[in-house]
N, C-alpha and C positions, 0 to 999 in steps of 0.2 A: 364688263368683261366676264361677270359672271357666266353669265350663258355659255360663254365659250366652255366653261371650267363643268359648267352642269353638263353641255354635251356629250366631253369628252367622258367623264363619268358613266351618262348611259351607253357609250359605244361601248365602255368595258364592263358594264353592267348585262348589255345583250350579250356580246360574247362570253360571260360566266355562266349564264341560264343555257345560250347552245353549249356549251360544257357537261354541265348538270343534265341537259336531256339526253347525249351522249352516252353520259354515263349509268343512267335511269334505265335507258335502253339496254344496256349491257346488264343490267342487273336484272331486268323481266328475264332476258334470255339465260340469267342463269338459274334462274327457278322455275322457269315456262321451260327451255327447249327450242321455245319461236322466238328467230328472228324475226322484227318487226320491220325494218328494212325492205328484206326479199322474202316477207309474210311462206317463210319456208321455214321446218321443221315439224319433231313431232311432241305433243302436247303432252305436258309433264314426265318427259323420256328426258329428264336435266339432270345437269352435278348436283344440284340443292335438292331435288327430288329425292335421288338416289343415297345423299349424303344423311337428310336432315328427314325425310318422311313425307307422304304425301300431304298432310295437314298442315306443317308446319310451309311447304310449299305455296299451297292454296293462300294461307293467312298473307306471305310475302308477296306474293304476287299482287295480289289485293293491294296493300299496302305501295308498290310501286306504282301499279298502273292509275290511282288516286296520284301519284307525288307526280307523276307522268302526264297526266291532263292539267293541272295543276299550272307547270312548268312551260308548259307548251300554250295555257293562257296568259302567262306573266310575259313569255317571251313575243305575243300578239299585241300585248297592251304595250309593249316597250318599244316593238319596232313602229306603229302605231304610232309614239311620241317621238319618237325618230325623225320620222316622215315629216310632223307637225313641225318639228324645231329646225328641219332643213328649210322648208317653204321660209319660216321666220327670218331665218339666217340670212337668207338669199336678199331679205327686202333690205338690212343695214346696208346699208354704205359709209362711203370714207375708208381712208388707208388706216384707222386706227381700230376700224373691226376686221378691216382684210389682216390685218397684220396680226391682230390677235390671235386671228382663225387659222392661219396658216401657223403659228408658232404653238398655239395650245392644244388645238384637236390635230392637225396634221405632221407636229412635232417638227417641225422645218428649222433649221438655223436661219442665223441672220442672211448668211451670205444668199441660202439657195432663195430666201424670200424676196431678196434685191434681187437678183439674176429673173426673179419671175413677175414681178411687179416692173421690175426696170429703174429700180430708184438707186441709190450707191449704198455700199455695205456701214457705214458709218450713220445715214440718215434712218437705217433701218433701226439700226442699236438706240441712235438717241431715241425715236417714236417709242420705241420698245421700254425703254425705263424709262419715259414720262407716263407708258400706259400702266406700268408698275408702280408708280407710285401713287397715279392717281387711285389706281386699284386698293395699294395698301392702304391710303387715307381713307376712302368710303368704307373700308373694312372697319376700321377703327373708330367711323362713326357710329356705324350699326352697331359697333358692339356697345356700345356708353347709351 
């Protein structure tokens, strides 16, 4: 059930990097001028321009649009693995990686997991802490 745990990880991995390019973006525009969005405005006419000097401008900008390709490669390679680990996902079978995948990556409770499998809310719960325990045992071999 790792995998599950490693998935869920990169979902909140990719959406931290589209975070950081959000935010990347907003910080060229405030030493550029340009939106990069709607590739509109006017070139070094900015707050940090104005504020901090055109040199010191020029250096930041530099400085994001590297952090900015950067980001926008990290966030290719990620969704990239994305892709890869959904094809994988898809070939497990048995209710003991359905169950996982719907409880760890899609955060479902027990009940909505019965109601959508079709099995009863009690047989959900016991699968569920045998796959917890068997999980916590493996964990604890790998670690010795």
């Amino acid at each position: 059930m790792q995998i599950m745990k490693s998935y869920s990880d990169l979902i909140i991995e990719i959406e931290l990097v589209k975070d950081q390019v959000e935010f990347t973006k907003r910080e060229i525009e405030y030493w550029t001028g340009v939106d990069m969005d709607k590739e509109q405005g006017i070139p070094l006419d900015s707050k940090g321009t104005h504020k901090y000097g055109l040199n010191a401008s020029l250096y930041q900008t530099d400085k994001k649009i590297n952090s900015y390709h950067q980001l926008k490669d990290r966030l290719k390679h990620l969704e990239y693995a994305k892709v890869r680990m959904d094809i994988l996902m898809e070939k497990l079978s048995g209710i003991d990686y359905k169950i996982a995948y719907k409880r760890i990556v899609e955060h479902k409770t027990h009940q909505e997991i019965a109601d959508e499998l079709m099995y009863t809310h009690q047989y959900i719960r016991e699968k569920w802490a045998r796959i917890k325990t068997y999980t916590q045992h493996t964990e604890n071999i790998a670690k010795a």
